[in-house]
C-alpha positions, 0 to 999 in steps of 0.5 A: 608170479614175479620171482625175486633171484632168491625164490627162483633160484631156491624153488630150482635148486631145493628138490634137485638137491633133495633129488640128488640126495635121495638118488645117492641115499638109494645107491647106498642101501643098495647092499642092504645096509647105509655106510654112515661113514661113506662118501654117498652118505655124507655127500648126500646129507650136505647136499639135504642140508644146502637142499633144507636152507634154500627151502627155508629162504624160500619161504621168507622169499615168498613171503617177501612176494605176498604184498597187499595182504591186509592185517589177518592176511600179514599174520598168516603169512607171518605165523607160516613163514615162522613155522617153515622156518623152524621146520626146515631148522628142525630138519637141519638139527637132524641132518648134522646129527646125522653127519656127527656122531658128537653132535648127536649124542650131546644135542640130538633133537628130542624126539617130539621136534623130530616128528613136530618140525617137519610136520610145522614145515609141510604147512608153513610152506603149503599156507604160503603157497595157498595164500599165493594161489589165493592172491592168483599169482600161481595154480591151484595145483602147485601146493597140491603137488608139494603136499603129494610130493611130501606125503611121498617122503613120509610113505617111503624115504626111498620115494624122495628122488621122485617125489623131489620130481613132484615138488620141483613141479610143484615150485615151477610156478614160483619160480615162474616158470609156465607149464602148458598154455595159457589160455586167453579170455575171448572177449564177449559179443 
């Protein structure tokens, strides 16, 4: 797949960010509890925001790639750009809700959009990947890793660091990174 800098740099930058969230996320409960207040806890959830805002804009940059769709391939495109974009949106609201107690308490995301946004994400994202998939510019198995890396994160918040892992191998492809050889068609006799 031919990437613009934005998709290369967000299907990279996205999960190490959510990697490096989890990580600090894992070494703050270490002492069975999370300090909310500690630099481990507020490093991270900047770090899960700027992660959250790139997978955004990588779903627009996707978007952008998918040319010579024909009208119902557009809509699709389209309705799932919008869905990952209000999912990542959803996930933003709760993280600077996690960051100010204020914000929290005078605008918290009810409780419905908690489960609803990134449920609307995981998809918009995967019908990108599958219409890319479709249109063979990445693997099959691209978009079987996001979802594996995603249901990772809903199993257990203390399995992001590696699902993140999972979803960066996942996203090598739009970033155009190759994994294993390609194998080349040889010609009939």
């Amino acid at each position: 797949m031919t990437s613009s800098p934005l998709v290369r740099w967000s299907a990279i930058t996205a999960p190490i960010l959510l990697f490096v969230y989890g990580t600090f996320r894992l070494i703050d409960g270490l002492d069975g509890h999370h300090d909310k207040g500690g630099f481990l806890w507020k490093s991270g959830h900047v770090l899960f925001f700027i992660g959250f805002a790139l997978f955004g804009a990588l779903a627009v940059g996707i978007r952008g790639a998918l040319t010579g769709l024909g009208p119902a391939g557009r809509l699709v495109a389209n309705v799932a750009t919008a869905a990952a974009l209000f999912g990542a949106a959803c996930f933003l609201w709760i993280t600077v809700g996690d960051l100010s107690e204020s914000f929290q308490d005078s605008a918290s995301l009810p409780a419905w959009l908690q489960i609803v946004g990134p449920v609307l994400f995981q998809l918009g994202v995967l019908t990108l990947l599958g219409q890319l998939v479709r249109a063979r510019m990445i693997p099959a198995w691209s978009p079987v890793a996001m979802l594996l890396g995603f249901i990772a994160i809903a199993v257990s918040l203390d399995l992001i660091p590696v699902a993140s892992l999972v979803v960066l191998i996942g996203l090598l492809p739009v970033a155009g990174v190759r994994l294993g050889r390609r194998r080349t068609a040889s010609p009939l006799r």
